[in-house]
SEZAPA-639593 format. One line per 10 residues: their letters; for each residue x, y, z of C-alpha. Coordinates in pm, 1 decimal, always signed. Layout:
N
A> X:Y:Z ~ ... $
***
This chain:
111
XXXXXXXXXX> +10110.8:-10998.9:+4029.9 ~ +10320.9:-10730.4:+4005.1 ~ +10677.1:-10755.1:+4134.7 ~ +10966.1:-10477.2:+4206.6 ~ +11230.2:-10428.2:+3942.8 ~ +11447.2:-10287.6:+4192.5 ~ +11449.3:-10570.0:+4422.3 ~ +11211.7:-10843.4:+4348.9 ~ +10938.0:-10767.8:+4579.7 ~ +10545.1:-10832.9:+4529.2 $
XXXXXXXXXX> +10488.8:-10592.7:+4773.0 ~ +10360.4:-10348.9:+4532.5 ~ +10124.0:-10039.7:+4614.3 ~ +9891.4:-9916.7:+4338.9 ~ +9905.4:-9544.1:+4330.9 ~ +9640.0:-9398.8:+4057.9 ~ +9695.8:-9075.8:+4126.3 ~ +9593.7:-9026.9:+3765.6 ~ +9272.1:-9169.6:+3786.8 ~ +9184.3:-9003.9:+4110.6 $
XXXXXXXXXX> +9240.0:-8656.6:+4027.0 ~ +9085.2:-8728.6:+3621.9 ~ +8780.7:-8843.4:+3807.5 ~ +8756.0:-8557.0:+4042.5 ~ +8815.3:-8267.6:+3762.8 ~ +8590.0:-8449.8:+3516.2 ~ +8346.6:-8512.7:+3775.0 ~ +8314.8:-8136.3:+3905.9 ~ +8359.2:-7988.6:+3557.4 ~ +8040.4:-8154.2:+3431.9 $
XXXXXXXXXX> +7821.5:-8150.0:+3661.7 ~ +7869.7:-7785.1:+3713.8 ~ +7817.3:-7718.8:+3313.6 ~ +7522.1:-7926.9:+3363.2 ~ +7372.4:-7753.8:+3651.3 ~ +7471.5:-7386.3:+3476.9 ~ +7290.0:-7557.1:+3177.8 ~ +6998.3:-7652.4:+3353.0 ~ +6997.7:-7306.6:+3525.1 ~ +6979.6:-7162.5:+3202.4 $
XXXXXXXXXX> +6745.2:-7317.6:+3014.8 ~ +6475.9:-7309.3:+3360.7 ~ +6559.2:-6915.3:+3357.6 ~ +6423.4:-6849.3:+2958.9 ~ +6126.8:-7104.8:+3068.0 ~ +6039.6:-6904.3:+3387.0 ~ +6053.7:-6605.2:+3203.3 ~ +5808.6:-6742.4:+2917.1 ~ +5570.6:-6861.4:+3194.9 ~ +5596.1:-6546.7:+3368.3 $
XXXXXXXXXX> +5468.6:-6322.0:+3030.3 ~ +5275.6:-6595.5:+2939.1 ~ +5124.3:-6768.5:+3192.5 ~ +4905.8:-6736.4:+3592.8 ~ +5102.5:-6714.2:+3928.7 ~ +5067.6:-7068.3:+3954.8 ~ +5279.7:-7185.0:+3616.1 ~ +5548.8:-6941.9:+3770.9 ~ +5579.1:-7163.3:+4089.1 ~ +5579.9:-7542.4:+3898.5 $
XXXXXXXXXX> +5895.5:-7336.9:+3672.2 ~ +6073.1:-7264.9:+3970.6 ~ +6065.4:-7596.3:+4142.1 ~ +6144.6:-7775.1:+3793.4 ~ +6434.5:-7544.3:+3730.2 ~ +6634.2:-7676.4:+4079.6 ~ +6492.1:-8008.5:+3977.9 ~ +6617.4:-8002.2:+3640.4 ~ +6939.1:-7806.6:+3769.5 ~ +6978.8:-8107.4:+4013.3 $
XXXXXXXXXX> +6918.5:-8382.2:+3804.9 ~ +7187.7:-8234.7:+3500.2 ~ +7429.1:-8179.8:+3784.4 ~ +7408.7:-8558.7:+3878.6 ~ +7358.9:-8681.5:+3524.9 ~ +7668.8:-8502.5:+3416.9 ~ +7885.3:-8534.6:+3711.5 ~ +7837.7:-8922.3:+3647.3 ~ +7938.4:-8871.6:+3299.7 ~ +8190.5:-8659.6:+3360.1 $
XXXXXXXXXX> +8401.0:-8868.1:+3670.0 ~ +8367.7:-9192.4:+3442.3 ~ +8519.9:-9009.1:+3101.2 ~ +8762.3:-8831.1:+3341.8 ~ +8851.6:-9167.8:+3510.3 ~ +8890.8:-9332.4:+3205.4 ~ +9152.9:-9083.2:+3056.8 ~ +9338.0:-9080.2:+3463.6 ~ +9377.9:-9455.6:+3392.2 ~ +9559.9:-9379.7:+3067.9 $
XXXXXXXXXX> +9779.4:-9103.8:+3261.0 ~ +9882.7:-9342.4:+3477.3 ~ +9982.1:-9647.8:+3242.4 ~ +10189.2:-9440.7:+2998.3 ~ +10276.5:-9118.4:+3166.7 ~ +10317.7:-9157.2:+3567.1 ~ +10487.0:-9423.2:+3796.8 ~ +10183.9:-9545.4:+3910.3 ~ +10343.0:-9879.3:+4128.7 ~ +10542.0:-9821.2:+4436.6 $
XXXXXXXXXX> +10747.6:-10087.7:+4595.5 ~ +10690.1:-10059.1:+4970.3 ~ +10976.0:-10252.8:+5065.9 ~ +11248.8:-10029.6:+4910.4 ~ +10999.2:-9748.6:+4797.1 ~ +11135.7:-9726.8:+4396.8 ~ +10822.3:-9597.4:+4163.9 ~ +10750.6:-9732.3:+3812.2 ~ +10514.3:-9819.3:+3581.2 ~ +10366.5:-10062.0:+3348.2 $
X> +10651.8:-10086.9:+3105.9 $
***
């Protein structure tokens, strides 16, 4: 258990500030490249189907281009809040004060 420096405390509050806002950029940054490249990839399909293919092929595109688009948005968004996390954690262990005494309110970190 962690204690105060400042004045011996253990009543220590866990800030991760780091991890919280790593998670949240990673998080939206992926799954919005994934849903762009889902987007993309269903466009160049619809567009074969369409030269290619009946009314009907056109339709089954469409719904598996927001399906796909869906599905790389959550795939990636996972990915991306867990790899984001990951380097928050590392933010706050060597970079931020990431403990906060509540008794006497000094920061600090790890070290």
């Amino acid at each position: 258990m962690k204690t105060c420096p400042n004045c011996n405390s253990k009543r220590i509050e866990k800030r991760n500030y780091g991890k919280r806002t790593g998670a949240v950029i990673g998080g939206t940054s992926s799954a919005v490249g994934a849903a762009a490249a889902a987007l993309a990839g269903g466009k160049v399909g619809s567009e074969l189907g369409a030269f290619a293919g009946p009314t009907g092929k056109l339709a089954g595109l469409a719904i598996g281009t927001v399906t796909g688009a869906i599905t790389g948005a959550l795939t990636g968004g996972a990915t991306g809040v867990t790899l984001g996390s990951f380097a928050g954690r590392q933010i706050d262990k060597h970079i931020l004060d990431n403990y906060k005494c509540l008794k006497c309110d000094y920061t600090f970190n790890e070290a």
